[in-house]
C-alpha positions in Angstrom: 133.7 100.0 -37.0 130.3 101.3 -35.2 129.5 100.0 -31.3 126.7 98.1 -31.7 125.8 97.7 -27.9 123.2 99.5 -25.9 124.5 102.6 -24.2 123.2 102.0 -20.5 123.6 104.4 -17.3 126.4 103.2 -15.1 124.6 104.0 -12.5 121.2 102.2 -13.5 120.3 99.7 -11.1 122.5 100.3 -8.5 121.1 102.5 -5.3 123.3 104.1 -2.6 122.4 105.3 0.9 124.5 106.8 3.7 124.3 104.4 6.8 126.5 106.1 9.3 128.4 109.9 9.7 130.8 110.4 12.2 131.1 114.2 12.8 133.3 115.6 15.3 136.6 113.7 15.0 139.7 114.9 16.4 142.1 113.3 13.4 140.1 115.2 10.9 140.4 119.4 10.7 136.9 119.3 9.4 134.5 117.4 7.9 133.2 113.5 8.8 133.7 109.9 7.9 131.1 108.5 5.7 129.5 104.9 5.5 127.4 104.4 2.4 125.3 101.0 1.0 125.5 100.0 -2.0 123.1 98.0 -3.4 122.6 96.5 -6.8 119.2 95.4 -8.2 118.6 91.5 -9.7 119.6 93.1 -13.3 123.0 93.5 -12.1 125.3 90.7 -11.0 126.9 92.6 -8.0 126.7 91.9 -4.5 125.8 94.5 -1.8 129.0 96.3 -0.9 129.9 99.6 1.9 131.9 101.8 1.2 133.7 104.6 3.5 134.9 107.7 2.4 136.0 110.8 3.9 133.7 114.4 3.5 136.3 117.3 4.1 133.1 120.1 3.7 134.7 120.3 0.2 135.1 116.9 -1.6 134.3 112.7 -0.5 137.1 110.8 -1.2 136.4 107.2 -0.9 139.4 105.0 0.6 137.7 102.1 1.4 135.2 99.2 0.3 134.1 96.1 1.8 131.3 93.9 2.8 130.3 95.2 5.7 130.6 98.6 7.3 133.4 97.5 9.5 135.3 95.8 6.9 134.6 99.4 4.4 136.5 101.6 7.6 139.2 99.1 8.0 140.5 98.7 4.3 140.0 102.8 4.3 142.2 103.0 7.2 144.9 101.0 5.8 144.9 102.4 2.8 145.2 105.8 4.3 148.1 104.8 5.9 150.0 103.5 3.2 149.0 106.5 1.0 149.8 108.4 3.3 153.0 106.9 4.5 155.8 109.8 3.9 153.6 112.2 5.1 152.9 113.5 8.4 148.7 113.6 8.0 149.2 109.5 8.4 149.4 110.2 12.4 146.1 111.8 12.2 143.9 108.9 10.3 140.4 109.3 11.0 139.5 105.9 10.2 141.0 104.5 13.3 140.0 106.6 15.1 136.1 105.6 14.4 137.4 101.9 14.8 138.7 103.2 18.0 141.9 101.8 17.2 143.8 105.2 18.6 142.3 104.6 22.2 143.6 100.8 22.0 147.2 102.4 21.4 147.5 104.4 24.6 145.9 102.0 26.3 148.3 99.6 26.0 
């Protein structure tokens, strides 16, 4: 049977911009966390989203999404540390540490 629908870019419509880099973290060997917004056009029914990845110098691998850029780092962070939850690398998540989550733990 032959697809009759429009082939269409996935990407069409849809712009993404980096909002925030943190450089310099001491969780992360190299690289930086990234914020980007994402943002549909009216032809699209998608609502404006962040999302926060981590830039190694070699690869981005997104963890996180959410609504705002706070919300994008949180959900990254936790899912780093349940991907991550056998493995030693959890200690060192550089998510929380842009949250400032790591300072709130010795401080306590």
């Amino acid at each position: 049977m032959e697809n009759t629908q429009t082939q269409t870019n996935p990407l069409e419509g849809v712009k993404m911009e980096r909002v925030q880099v943190f450089n310099g973290l001491t969780t992360a060997r190299e690289g930086a966390v990234v914020v980007y917004r994402v943002e549909a056009d009216s032809s699209l029914p998608l609502q404006n989203f962040y999302v926060a990845s981590l830039d190694d110098g070699n690869i981005e691998v997104t963890w996180g999404c959410g609504t705002t850029p706070e919300d994008a780092l949180q959900n990254a962070s936790r899912e780093y540390e349940t991907l991550l939850a056998d493995s030693p690398e959890r200690e060192n998540n550089p998510f929380r540490e842009v949250l400032g989550e790591d300072q709130k733990e010795e401080g306590e």
